[in-house]
C-alpha positions, 0 to 999 in steps of 0.5 A, spaced: 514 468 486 515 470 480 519 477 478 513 479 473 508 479 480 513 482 484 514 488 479 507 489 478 506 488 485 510 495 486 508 498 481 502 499 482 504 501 490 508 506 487 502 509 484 498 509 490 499 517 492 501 520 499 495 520 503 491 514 502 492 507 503 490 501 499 489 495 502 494 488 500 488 485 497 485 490 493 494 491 491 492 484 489 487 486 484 489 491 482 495 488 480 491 483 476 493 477 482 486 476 484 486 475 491 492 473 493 493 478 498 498 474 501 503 475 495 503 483 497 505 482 503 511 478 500 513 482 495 513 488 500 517 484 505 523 484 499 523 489 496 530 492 496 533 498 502 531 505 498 527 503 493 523 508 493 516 504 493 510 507 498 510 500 502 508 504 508 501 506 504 498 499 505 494 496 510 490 490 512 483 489 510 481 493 517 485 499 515 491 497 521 498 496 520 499 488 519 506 490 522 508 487 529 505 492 534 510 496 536 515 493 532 521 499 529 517 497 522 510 498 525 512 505 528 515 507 521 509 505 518 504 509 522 509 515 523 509 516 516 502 515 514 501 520 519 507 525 515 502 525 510 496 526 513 493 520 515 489 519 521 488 513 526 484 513 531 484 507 535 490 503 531 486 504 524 485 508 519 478 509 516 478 506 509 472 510 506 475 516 508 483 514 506 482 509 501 485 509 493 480 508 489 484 510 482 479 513 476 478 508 469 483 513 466 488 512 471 486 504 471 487 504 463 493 509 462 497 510 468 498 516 473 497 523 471 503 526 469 503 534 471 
């Protein structure tokens, strides 16, 4: 995979604020990569020990933690989601509550700074 994707792929991450989730196909197109959902799971697969990327705010398509079941990682993932007040019920989370959706502003020119 190509740095450039990579970088694009965690900055886009980095934007999703605490609380939702974006799911890696939706990361994919928002980092203009087209469908390629796989590539995320990849470039979140390699990111660096304490980068600081909210890796744990993306999902799968059905709102679950693609993770293995009851891996330590899995555990991290949800134990975080749940600290920023993302609810599961029955392993998923529901999308139409919980889902990024970033306004045209911030698709264009970035995060708001405060």
């Amino acid at each position: 995979m190509a740095d450039d994707a990579r970088e694009r792929i965690w900055r886009t991450v980095g934007r999703i604020p605490a609380g939702q989730v974006a799911t890696y196909g939706q990361v994919a197109r928002e980092a203009g990569l087209g469908r390629r959902a796989r590539m995320v799971g990849r470039a979140l697969r390699s990111l660096p020990a304490g980068s600081g990327v909210p890796w744990h705010r993306v999902v799968n398509a059905r709102g679950e933690i693609s993770l293995p079941a009851g891996s330590d990682s899995a555990k991290e993932q949800r134990r975080r989601l749940e600290t920023e007040g993302v609810i599961f019920r029955e392993g998923r989370i529901d999308l139409a509550k919980c889902r990024w959706r970033p306004s045209l502003d911030e698709l264009l020119w970035g995060p708001p700074v405060l």
